[in-house]
Residue, then its C-alpha position, 0 to 999 in steps of 0.5 A: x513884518x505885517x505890512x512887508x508880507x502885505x506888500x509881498x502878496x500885493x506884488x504877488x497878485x499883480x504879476x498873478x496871470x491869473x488876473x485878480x482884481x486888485x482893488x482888495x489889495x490896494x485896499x489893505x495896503x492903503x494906510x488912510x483905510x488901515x487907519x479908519x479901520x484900526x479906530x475902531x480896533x482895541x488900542x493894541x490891534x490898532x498899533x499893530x494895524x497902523x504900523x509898529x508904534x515906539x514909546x517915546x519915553x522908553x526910547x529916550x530912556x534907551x538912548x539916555x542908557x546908551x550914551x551915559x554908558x558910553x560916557x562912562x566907559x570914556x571917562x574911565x578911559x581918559x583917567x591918568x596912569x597911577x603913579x607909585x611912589x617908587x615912580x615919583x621916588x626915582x623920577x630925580x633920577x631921570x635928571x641924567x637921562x638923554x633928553x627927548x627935547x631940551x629947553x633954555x631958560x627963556x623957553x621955561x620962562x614963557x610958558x608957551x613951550x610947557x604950557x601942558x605942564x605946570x610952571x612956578x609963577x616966575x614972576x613972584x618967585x625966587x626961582x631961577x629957571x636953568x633948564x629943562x628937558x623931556x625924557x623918558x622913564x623905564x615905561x616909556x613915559x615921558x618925564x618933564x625935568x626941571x634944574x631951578x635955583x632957588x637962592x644958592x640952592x639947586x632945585x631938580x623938579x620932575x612932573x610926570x602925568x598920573x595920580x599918586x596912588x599910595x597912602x602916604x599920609x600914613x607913612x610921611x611927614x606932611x605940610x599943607x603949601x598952597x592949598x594942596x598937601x606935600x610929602x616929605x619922602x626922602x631926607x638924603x637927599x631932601x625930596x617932597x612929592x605932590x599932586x599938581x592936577x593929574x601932574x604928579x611932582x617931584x622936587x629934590x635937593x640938598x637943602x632945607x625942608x623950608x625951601x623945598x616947601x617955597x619951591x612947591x608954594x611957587x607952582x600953582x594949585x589945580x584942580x583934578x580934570x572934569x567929566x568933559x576934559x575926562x570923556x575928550x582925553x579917553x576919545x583921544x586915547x581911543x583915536x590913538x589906538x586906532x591910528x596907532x599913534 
């Protein structure tokens, strides 16, 4: 602001018709001479004579704040949904939905077409993939369903993206299968629920409990997203809003 006012009072002399001489004014608005004088000037006139000064520490402190904020509030952005048991409870029955996109068995096999998802290790397992489909729930979420025969038994297993948000080891029957904990949820017909990442499954049928256990052994473990995955999926949901897609 000093230096602005300076500069202004120099324009003002020069267009001035009265013709003052303006070596005094070159002289204050010269930085080498501001600079001679201010040494010799207490540290905080000097600072204010040379121009504003930033302390480099609180800036980057400044900055640092600023962007763990925004980190932060990304983060929180890219979390999953919350899903309710009654959600993960009722996802079988999205097994008669009308389809968004259907998949052979080929499809299933290959990974490629469901690589967002979580598959069994075909391979290795006694699974037999029959079909699978996207749908949508009553939100407007989209629900992968997949028919699997596991011997002579049929197998609905449903993934839906979120976190399984009740306590249920408090209210159902547990089993810890491939280093992650399943919930018995229903006996008529046989349902298990797990989470799988931040992919909720679901398996149901008419079968023993051991079998619905080998099924859930088939898919693989996974690990919550991290911080980066976190802030990359709340910058994409911020860029969704925007664009409105």
């Amino acid at each position: 602001m000093r230096w602005d006012d300076l500069r202004a009072a120099r324009e003002a002399l020069r267009t001035s018709s009265a013709g003052i001489d303006m070596t005094f004014a070159r002289q204050l608005l010269d930085r080498e001479h501001m600079a001679a004088v201010a040494r010799g000037e207490s540290k905080h006139v000097a600072r204010a004579a040379s121009g504003r000064g930033h302390n480099p520490v609180l800036m980057l402190a400044l900055v640092m704040a600023v962007l763990g904020a925004s980190v932060g509030v990304l983060y929180s952005l890219g979390a999953p949904e919350e899903v309710t048991l009654a959600s993960a409870e009722g996802s079988a029955d999205q097994a008669a939905a009308v389809p968004v996109t259907f998949y052979e068995p080929s499809s299933m096999r290959s990974g490629e077409a469901l690589r967002d998802w979580a598959s069994p290790a075909w391979d290795s397992a006694d699974l037999v993939p029959v079909e699978a489909k996207m749908v949508t729930d009553s939100d407007g979420e989209i629900v992968l369903v997949q028919s699997l025969l596991a011997g002579l038994d049929a197998i609905v297993v449903t993934e839906q993206r979120g976190t399984l948000v009740d306590d249920l080891a408090e209210r159902f029957d547990s089993a810890e299968v491939n280093g992650f904990t399943v919930f018995l949820v229903g006996d008529n017909p046989r349902q298990i629920v797990w989470q799988c990442g931040e992919i909720v499954i679901s398996a149901t049928c008419d079968c023993a409990a051991d079998t619905l256990e080998a099924v859930a052994a088939a898919f693989p473990s996974h690990d919550p997203a991290g911080v980066l995955d976190r802030v990359v999926d709340g910058v994409e949901r911020i860029a969704e809003a925007v664009t409105g897609n």
